[in-house]
N, C-alpha and C positions, 0 to 999 in steps of 0.2 A: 619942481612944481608939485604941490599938494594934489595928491587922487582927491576926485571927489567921490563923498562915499552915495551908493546905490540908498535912493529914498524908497524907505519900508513904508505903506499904504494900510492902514488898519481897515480890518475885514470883521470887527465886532462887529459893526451895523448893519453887514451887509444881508438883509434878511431874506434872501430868495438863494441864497448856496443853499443846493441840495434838494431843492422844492421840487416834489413828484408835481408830472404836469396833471391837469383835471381831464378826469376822462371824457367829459363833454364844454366844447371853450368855445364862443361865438367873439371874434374879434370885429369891431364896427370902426368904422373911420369918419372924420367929424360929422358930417354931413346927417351921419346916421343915428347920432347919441339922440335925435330927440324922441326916440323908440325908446328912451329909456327914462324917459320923463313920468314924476309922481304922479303930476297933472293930468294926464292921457292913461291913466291907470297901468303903466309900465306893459304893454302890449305884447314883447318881444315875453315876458315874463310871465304874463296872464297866460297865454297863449301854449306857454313848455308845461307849463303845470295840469293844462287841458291832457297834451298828449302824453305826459307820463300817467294820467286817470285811464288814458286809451290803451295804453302798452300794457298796462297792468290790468285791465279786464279782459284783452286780449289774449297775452303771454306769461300773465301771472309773472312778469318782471318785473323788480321796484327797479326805478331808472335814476338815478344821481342825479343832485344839482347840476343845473347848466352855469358855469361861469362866465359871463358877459362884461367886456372890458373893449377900454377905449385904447384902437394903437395910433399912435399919431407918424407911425412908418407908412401907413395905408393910402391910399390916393381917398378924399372925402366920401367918395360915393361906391366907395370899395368894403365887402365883410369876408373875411373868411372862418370857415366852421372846422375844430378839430378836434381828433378823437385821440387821447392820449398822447398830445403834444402834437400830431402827424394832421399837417391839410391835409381834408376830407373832398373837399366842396366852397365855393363862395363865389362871389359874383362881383363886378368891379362897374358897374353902371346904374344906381339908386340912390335916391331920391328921397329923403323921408314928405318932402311936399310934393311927389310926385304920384302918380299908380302904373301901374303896368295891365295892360288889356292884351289878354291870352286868345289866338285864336281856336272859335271853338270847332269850326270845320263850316260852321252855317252862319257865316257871314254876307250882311245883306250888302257891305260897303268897305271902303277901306278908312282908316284914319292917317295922318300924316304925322311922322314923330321918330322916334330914333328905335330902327328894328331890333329885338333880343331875338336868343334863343332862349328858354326859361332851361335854367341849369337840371332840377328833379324830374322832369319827364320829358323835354324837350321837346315842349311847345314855342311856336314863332309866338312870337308877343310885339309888342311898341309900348313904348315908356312915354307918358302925355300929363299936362299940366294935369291937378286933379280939377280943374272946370271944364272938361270933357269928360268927365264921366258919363252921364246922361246922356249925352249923344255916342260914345262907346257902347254903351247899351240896347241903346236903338238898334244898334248895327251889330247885335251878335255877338258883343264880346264879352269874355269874362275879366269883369276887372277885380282887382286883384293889390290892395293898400302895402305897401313893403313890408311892415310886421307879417303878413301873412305869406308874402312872396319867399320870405327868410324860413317863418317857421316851414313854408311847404318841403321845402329841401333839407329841413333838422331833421324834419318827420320821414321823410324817404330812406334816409342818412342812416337812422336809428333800425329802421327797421329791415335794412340791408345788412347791419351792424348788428343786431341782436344780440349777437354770441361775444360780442367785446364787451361787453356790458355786465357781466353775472362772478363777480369776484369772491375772496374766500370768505369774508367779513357776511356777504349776502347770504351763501349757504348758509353757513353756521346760524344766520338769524331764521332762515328758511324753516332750519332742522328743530331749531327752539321751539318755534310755535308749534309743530307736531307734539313736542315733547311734554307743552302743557296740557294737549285732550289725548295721545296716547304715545306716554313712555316708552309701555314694552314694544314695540313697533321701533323705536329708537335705538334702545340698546340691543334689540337682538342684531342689527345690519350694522350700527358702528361699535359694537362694545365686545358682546357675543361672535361676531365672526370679523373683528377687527376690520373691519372696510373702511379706507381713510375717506375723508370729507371730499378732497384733490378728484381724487377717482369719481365722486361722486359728482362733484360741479362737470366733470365731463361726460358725464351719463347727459346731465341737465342741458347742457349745450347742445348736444348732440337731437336732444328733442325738442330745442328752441328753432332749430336750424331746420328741421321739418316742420315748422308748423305748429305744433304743440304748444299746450300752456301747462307749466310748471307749479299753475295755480294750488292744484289738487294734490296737495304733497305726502299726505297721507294714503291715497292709491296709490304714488308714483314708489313709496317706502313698504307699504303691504307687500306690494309686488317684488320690489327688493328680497322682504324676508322670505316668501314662498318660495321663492327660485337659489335663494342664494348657497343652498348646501347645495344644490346640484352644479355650480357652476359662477366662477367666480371673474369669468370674461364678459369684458364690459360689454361687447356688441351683443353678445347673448343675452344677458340682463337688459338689454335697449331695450329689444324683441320684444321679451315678454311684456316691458312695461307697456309698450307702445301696445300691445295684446289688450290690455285692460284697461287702457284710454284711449283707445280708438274710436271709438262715441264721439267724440271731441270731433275725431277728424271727418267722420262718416256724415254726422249730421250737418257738417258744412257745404259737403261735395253732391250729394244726394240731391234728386231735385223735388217738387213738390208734390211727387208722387211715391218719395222715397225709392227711387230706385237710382242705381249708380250705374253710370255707364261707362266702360272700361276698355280698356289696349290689354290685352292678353299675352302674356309673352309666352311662344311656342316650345313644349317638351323637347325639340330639337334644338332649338337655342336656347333653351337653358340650361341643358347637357352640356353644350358648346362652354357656355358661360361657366361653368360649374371647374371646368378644366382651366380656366383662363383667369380664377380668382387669388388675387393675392393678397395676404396681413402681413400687415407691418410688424416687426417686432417690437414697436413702440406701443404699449398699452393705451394712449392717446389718441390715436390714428385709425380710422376707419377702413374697412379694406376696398379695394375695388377693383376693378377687372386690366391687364394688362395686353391692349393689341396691338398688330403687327403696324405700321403705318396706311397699309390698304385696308384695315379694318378697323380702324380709327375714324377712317375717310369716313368709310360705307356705314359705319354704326351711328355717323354725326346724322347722315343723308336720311338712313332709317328711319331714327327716331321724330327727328323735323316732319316727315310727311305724314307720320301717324299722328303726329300734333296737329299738324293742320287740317286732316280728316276730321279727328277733334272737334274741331275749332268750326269748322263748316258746319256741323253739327251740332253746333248752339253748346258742348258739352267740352268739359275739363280736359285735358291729356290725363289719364289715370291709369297707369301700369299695374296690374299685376303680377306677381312670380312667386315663387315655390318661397319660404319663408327665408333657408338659408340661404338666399342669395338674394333676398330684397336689399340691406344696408349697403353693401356692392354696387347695388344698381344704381340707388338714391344717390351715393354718391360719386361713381363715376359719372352722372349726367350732371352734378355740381362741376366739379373738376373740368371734365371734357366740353361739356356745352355751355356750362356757365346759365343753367337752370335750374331752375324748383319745380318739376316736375312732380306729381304725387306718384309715389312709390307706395303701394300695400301688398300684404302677403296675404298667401291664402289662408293661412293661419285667420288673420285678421277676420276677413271677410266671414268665415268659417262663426265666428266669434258670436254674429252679429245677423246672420242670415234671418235669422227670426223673426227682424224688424224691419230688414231692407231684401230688395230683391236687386239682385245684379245681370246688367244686360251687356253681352258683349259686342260690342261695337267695332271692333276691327282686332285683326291677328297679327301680333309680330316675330316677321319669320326674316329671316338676315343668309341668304344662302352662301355670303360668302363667306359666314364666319362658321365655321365647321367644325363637326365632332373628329379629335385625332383618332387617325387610325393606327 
């Protein structure tokens, strides 16, 4: 009997081998394409273009196209959102002729309809024809048309993500625009002292991830070249930059009487902390504090109630510490608490006394975490 031979499958056409995913993809399911209707002025697309004007006056970020595509794997009234191939986020109950009504805590009534939880901040909601709006209204609620319910969660998405979003193509353009109102600022940090571009997008993340906008890239590079013969470790270049755009940070936390009110962290525990700080050998990596498992507990317990003092008092969580050990701090409360807590140094503060006046507001003193003897 004759073998039959293995049929070869031509892979000319196949035009998606190898295709890098898009770092921002909104997948809709049918129900939902007509968000992307020319007619309706494409909503889902009006709408991204608002909040990358937002991101970028905020974080001096440019943000990438959002790629928006029809899966027909999806249940109708199903979207998922994802960043560099990987779900993020999406929701599986919408409606493009339908709204969603958010409760806003001062509701005069109820409505009857199919209960959500709103995926970006976790609001209870109900999903209702859109001829209850108006009486939704009446009764307190926030309503809320799907294009808007989609973008609120891009928007959250994005700005959780911040630091997925700042690639080497970005710098490089970043660095150009310096290079056309001032060169020498340019060539002396990457030319004159060889500092690669890589090193430098993770300066820039590093003070995306605090807060920061990248906008002012010209400070963020001065600051570069004044510092960079003493010292060519990144968390110390952070320092200083964060030293000379702290404006940025001050004017926002400050209240309207410019003064800043603050969590003190105590000489004794920051001695404590000073002995218990670790760096990574990876240039990339920020350092932060390593403790026992009972002081891990007690540091979580700590910092929670000084936030909530805070918080009673109409005012920010805002830490202070001695300079070398603020990055540490910032981000062992990333890491550990899964916060963005504001971290400043006194350096900082120091900087800027001129303009603001600082009131301390409560003392963080940790007695189980101790100076070795």
């Amino acid at each position: 009997m004759k073998k039959r031979r293995p049929r070869i499958y031509d892979n000319e056409n196949y035009s998606d081998f190898a295709e890098q995913p898009s770092p921002l993809e909104v997948q809709l399911g049918s129900e939902l394409m007509p968000l992307l209707d020319e007619q309706t002025d494409c909503p889902l697309l009006r709408g991204y273009h608002d909040f990358r004007n937002v991101i970028d006056a905020e974080y001096g970020l440019p943000l990438p196209t959002m790629r928006i595509r029809y899966n027909m794997i999806l249940n109708p009234c199903e979207y998922k959102i994802l960043l560099h191939g990987t779900e993020v986020g999406g929701f599986k109950y919408l409606n493009s002729m339908q709204i969603i009504c958010l409760d806003t805590g001062d509701l005069t009534g109820e409505l009857s309809g199919e209960k959500i939880k709103e995926p970006a901040y976790g609001l209870n909601g109900i999903i209702v024809a859109k001829e209850k709006a108006d009486e939704a209204k009446r009764l307190g609620y926030a309503v809320t048309e799907p294009s808007d319910f989609i973008l609120g969660q891009i928007f959250e998405i994005i700005r959780k993500n911040r630091t997925k979003f700042l690639n080497q193509c970005m710098v490089n353009t970043l660095i150009n625009k310096v290079r056309d109102t001032n060169p020498d600022v340019v060539d002396d940090v990457f030319f004159m002292h060889n500092f690669s571009t890589s090193k430098f997008k993770t300066i820039l993340n590093w003070l995306l991830a605090e807060g920061f906008s990248i906008r002012d890239m010209n400070s963020i590079l001065e600051a570069m070249a004044d510092n960079i013969d003493e010292t060519k470790n990144l968390v110390e270049l952070l320092e200083k930059i964060r030293e000379k755009l702290v404006w940025q940070l001050l004017s926002a936390i400050a209240d309207k009487d410019k003064i800043i009110h603050v969590i003190r962290v105590s000489k004794t525990l920051s001695k404590a902390l000073s002995e218990r700080i670790y760096y990574p050998q990876s240039y990339n990596e920020l350092p932060y504090y390593t403790f026992s498992l009972a002081e891990t507990k007690v540091f979580a317990i700590e910092m929670y109630k000084k936030a909530i003092c805070m918080q009673k008092k109409d005012h920010l969580p805002i830490f202070v510490i001695v300079s070398n050990l603020r990055t540490a701090l910032a981000n062992t409360i990333r890491q550990q608490l899964g916060r963005e807590w504001i971290c400043i140094s006194d350096k900082e503060l120091c900087s800027v006394i001129t303009d603001y006046s600082v009131v301390v507001e409560e003392v963080l003193e940790i007695n189980e975490i101790k100076v070795n003897e």
